[in-house]
Each structure stands twice: as structure tokens, then as C-alpha cells.
Backbone as CSV, one residue per row, in Angstrom:
resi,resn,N_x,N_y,N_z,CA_x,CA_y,CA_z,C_x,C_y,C_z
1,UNK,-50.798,41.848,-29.905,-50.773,40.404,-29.874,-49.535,39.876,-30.586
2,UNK,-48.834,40.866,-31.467,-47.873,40.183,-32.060,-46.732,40.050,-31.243
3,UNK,-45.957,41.267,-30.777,-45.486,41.845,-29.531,-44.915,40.651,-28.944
4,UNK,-46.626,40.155,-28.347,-46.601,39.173,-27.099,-45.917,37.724,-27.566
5,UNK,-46.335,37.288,-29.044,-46.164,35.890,-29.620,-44.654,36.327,-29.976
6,UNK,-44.395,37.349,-30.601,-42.527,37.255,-30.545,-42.269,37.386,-29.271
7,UNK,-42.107,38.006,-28.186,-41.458,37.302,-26.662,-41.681,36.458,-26.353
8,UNK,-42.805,35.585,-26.601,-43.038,34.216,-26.359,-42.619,33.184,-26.998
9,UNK,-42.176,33.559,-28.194,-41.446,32.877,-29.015,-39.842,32.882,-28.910
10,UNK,-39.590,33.926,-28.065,-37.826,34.542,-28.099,-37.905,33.799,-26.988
11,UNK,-38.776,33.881,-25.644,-38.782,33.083,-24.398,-38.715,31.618,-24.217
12,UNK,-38.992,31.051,-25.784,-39.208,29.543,-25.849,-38.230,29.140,-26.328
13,UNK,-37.479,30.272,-27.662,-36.030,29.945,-27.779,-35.367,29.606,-26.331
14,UNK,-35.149,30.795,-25.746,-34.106,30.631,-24.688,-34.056,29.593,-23.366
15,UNK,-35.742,29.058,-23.605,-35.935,28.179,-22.554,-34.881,27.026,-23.302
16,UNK,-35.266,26.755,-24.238,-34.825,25.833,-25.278,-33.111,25.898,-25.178
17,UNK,-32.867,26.839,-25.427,-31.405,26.894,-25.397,-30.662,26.343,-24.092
18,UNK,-31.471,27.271,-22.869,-31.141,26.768,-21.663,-31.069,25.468,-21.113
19,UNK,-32.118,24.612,-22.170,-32.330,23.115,-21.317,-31.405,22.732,-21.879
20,UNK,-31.205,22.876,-23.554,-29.884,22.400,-24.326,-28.533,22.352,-22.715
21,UNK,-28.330,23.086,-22.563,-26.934,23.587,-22.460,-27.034,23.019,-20.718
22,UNK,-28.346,23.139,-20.188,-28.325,22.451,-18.704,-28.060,20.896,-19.379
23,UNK,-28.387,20.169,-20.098,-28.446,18.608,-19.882,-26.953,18.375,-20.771
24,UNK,-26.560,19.549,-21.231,-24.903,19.220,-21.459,-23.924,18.872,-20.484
25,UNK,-24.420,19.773,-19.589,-23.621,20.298,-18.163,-23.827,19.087,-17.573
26,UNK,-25.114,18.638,-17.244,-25.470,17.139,-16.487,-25.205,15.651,-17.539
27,UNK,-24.692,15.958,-18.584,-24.558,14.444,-19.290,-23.028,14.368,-19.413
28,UNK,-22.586,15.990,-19.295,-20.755,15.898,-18.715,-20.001,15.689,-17.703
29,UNK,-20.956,15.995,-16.507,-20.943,15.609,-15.013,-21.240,13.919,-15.115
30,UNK,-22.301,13.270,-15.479,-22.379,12.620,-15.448,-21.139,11.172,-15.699
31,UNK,-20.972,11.618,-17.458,-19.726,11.314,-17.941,-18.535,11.034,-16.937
32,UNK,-18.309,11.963,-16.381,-16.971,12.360,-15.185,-17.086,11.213,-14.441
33,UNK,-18.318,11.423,-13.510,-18.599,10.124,-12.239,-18.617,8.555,-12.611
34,UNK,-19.158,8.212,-13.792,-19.071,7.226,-14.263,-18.027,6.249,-13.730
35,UNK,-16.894,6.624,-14.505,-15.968,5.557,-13.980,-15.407,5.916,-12.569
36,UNK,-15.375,6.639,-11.843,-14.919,7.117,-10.662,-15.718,6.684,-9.808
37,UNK,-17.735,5.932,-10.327,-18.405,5.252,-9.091,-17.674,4.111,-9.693
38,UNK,-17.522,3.070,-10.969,-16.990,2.343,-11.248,-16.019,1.583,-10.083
39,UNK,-14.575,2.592,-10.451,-13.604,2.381,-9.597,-13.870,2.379,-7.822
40,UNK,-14.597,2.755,-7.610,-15.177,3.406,-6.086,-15.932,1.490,-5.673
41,UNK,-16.167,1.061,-6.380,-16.608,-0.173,-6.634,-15.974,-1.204,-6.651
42,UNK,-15.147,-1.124,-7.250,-14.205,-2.140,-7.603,-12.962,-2.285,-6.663
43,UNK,-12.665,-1.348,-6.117,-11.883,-1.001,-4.495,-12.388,-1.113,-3.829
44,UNK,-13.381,-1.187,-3.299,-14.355,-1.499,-2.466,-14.674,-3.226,-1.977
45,UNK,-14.268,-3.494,-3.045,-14.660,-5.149,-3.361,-13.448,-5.868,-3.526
46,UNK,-11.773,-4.901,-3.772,-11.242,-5.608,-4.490,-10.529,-5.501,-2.442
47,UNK,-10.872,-4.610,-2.116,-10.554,-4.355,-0.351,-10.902,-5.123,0.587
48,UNK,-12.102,-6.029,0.087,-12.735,-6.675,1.251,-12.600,-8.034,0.833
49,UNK,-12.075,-8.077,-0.497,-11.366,-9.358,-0.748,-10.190,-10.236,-0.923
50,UNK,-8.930,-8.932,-0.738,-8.060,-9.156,-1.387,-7.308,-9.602,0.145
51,UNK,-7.391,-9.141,1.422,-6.668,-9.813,2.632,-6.968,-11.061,2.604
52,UNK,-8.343,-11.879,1.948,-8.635,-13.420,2.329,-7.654,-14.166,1.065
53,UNK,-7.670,-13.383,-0.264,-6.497,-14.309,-1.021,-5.155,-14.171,-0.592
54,UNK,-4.838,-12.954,0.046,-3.489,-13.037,0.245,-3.388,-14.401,1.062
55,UNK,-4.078,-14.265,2.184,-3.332,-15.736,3.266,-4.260,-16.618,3.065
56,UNK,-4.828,-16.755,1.330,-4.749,-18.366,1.310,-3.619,-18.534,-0.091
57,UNK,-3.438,-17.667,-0.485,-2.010,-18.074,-1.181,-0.692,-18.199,0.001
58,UNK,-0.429,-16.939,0.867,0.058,-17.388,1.642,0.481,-18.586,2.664
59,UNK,-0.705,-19.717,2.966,-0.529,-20.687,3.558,-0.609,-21.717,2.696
60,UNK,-0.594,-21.515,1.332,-0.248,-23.197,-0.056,0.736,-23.548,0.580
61,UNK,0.589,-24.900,1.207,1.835,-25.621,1.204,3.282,-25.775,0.541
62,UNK,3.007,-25.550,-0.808,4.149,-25.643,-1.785,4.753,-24.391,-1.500
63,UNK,4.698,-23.172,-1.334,4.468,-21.922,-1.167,5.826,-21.998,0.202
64,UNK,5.312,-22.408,1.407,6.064,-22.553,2.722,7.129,-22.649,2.516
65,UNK,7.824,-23.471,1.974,9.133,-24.222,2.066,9.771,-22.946,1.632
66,UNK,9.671,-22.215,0.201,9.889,-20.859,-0.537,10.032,-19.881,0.725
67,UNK,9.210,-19.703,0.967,8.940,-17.862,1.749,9.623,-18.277,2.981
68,UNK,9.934,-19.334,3.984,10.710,-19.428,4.962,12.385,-19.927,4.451
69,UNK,12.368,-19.923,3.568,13.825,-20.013,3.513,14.505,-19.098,2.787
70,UNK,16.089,-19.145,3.712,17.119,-17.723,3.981,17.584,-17.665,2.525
71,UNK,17.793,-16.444,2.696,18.830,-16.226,1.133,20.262,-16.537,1.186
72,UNK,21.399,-16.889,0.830,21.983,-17.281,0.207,22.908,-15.938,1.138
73,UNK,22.516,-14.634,1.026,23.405,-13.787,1.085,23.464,-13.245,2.682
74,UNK,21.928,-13.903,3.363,21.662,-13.783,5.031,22.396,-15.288,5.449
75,UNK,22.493,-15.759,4.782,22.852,-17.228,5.529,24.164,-16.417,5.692
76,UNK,25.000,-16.154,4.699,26.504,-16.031,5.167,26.800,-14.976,6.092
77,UNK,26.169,-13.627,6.096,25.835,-12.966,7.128,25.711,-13.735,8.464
78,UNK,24.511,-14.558,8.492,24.605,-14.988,10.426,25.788,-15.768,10.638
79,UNK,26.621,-16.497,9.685,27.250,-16.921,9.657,28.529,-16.571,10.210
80,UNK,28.848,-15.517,9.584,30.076,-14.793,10.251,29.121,-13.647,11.203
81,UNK,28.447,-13.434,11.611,28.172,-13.062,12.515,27.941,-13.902,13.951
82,UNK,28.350,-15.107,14.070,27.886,-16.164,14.705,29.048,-16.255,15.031
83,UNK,30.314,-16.359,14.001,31.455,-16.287,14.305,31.890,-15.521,15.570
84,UNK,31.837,-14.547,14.764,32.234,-13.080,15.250,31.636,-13.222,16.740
85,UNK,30.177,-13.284,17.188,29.688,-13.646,18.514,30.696,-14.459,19.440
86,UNK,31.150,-15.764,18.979,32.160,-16.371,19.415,33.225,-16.343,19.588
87,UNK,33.966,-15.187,18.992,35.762,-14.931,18.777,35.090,-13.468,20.128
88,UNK,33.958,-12.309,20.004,34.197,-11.617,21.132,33.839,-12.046,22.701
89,UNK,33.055,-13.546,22.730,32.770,-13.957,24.123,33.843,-14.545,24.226
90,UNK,35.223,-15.326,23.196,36.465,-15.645,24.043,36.969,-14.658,24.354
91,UNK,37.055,-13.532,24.141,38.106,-12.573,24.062,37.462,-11.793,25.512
92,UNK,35.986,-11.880,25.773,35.689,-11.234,26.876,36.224,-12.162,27.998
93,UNK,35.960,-13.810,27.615,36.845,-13.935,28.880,38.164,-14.256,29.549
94,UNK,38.783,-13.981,28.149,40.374,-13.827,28.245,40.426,-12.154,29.255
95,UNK,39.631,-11.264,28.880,39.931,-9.804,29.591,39.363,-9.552,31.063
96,UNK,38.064,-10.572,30.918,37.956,-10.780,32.274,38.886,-11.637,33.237
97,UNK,39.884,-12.728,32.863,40.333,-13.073,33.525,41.930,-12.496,33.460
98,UNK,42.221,-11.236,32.574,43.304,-11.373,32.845,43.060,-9.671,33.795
99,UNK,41.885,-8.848,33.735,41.700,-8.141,34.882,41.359,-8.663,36.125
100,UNK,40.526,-10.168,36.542,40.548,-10.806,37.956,42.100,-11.452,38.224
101,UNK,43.148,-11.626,37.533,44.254,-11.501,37.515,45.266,-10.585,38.382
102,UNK,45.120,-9.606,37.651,45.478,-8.238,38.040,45.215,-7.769,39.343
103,UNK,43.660,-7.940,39.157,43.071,-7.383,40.850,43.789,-7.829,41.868
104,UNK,43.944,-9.210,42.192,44.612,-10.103,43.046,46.370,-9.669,42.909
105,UNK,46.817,-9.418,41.837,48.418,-8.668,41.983,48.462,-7.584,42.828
106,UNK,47.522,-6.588,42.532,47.680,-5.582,43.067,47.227,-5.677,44.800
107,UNK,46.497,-6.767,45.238,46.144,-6.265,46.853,47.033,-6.702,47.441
């Protein structure tokens, strides 16, 4: 009978030990997920809300005038590019007419 009450007693340790060390394992797991359902949450919400503030900040009136107007450094860009459009359509039809020119010399 004694035998039996020390293995039963060594068996109750180790149950003991075991639950110790299982609800470590599960209160460290636990720990982990915590903020990761947190965040899982908060993206979730910050996702299904955040396209409706963009375009109502986007359409503030005060806002418009800002976001449609050119910079400073594109204005002068189309600018001489606008030019430039205009100095090569004279020049195309200076070459077109001085090859329909030509054509007519030569027949």
C-alpha cells in the first residue's frame, strides 16, 4: 500500500507539473495572438473605412482649387512644349511645301 501511495503521489506530482507547463504554453500562445487579433481588427475596420474618408476629404471644396492646380514646374514644361508643338508644325509645312515644290520641278 505504500508502493502504491508513492506512485500516486509521484503521478500527481507530474500531473501537476504537466498542467503547470501546458497552461504556460497556452497563456504564451495566447499572449502572441492577442495583439495580432487586435490588429486583424483594426485593419479590418480601418479597410472598410478608410476609402469613404478619403473621397470625402477628397471632394472639400476648399481642397479642389489645391489638388487641380499645376505646379509651377509643369506649367513651364507645357509651355515650351506647346511652343515647341508650334515651331515643328511650321517647319512641317515649310518641308511639305518645299517637297510639293520640288515634285512639280522635277516632272
Amino acid at each position: 500500500a505504500v508502493v502504491s501511495t508513492q506512485s500516486t503521489g509521484k503521478e500527481a506530482e507530474l500531473m501537476e507539473k504537466l498542467l503547470i507547463h501546458y497552461f504556460c504554453i497556452v497563456r504564451a500562445h495566447l499572449v502572441d495572438m492577442i495583439p495580432k487579433i487586435v490588429m486583424k481588427f483594426m485593419v479590418r475596420k480601418l479597410a472598410t473605412h478608410l476609402s469613404s474618408i478619403l473621397i470625402k476629404s477628397l471632394y472639400n471644396e476648399d481642397k479642389i482649387s489645391e489638388l487641380v492646380q499645376e505646379s509651377d514646374k509643369v506649367t513651364r514644361k507645357r509651355k515650351v512644349s506647346s511652343k515647341m508643338m508650334k515651331v515643328l508644325l511650321e517647319a512641317e509645312k515649310l518641308v511639305s511645301n518645299i517637297a510639293v515644290g520640288r515634285s512639280f520641278e522635277f516632272e
